[in-house]
C-alpha positions as CSV (number, residue, x, y, z in Angstrom):
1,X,30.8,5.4,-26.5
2,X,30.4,3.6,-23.2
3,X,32.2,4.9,-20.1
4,X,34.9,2.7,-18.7
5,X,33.5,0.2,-16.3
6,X,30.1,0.2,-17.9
7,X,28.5,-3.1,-18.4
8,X,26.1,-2.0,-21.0
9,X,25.5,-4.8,-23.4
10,X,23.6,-5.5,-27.1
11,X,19.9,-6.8,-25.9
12,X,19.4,-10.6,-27.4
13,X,17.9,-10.6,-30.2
14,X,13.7,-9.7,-30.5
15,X,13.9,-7.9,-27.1
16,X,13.0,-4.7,-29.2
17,X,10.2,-6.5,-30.9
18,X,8.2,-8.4,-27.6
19,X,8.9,-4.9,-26.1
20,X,6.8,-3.3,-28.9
21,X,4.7,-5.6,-29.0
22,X,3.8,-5.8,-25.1
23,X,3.2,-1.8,-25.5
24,X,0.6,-2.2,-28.9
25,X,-1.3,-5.0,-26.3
26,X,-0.8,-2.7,-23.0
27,X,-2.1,0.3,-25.7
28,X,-5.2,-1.4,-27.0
29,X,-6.1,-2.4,-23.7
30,X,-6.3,0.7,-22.0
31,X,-7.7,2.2,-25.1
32,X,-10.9,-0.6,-24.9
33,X,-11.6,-0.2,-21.7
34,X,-10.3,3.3,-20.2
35,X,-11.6,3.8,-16.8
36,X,-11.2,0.3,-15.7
37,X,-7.5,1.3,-16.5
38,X,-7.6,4.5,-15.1
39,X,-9.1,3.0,-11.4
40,X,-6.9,0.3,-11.7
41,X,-3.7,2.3,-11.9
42,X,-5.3,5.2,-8.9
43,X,-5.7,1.8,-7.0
44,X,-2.2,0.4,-7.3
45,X,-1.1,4.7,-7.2
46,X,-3.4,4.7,-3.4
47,X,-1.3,1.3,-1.8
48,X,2.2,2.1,-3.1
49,X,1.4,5.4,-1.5
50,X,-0.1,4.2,1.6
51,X,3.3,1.6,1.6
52,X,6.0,4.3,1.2
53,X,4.2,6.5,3.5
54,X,4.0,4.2,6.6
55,X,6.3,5.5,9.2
56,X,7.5,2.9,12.1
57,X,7.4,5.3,15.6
C-alpha cells in the first residue's frame, strides 16, 4: 500500500522487458570482453572520484 502523498505509479507497458533486456546485453558484454569492462568502469570509478573530491580553497 502506497503512503499518502506518494506518486508512485504502474511503469508503461514493456519497461520491465527493455529493462531485462538492456541487462542480458550489458551481461554478455562484460562477460565477452571482461577486463576491457573492468578498466573501463576503474576509469569512470578514478574521475567521478577525482570530481567529488575537488575541494575549492
Amino acid at each position: 500500500m502506497p503512503r499518502p502523498g506518494s506518486r508512485r505509479t504502474k511503469p508503461p507497458d514493456g519497461t520491465n522487458e527493455a529493462l531485462a533486456a538492456g541487462a542480458r546485453r550489458a551481461d554478455h558484454a562484460v562477460r565477452a570482453k571482461p577486463y576491457q569492462s573492468l578498466a573501463s568502469a576503474l576509469g569512470v570509478s578514478v574521475i567521478v572520484g577525482l570530481l567529488l573530491g575537488r575541494r575549492d580553497d
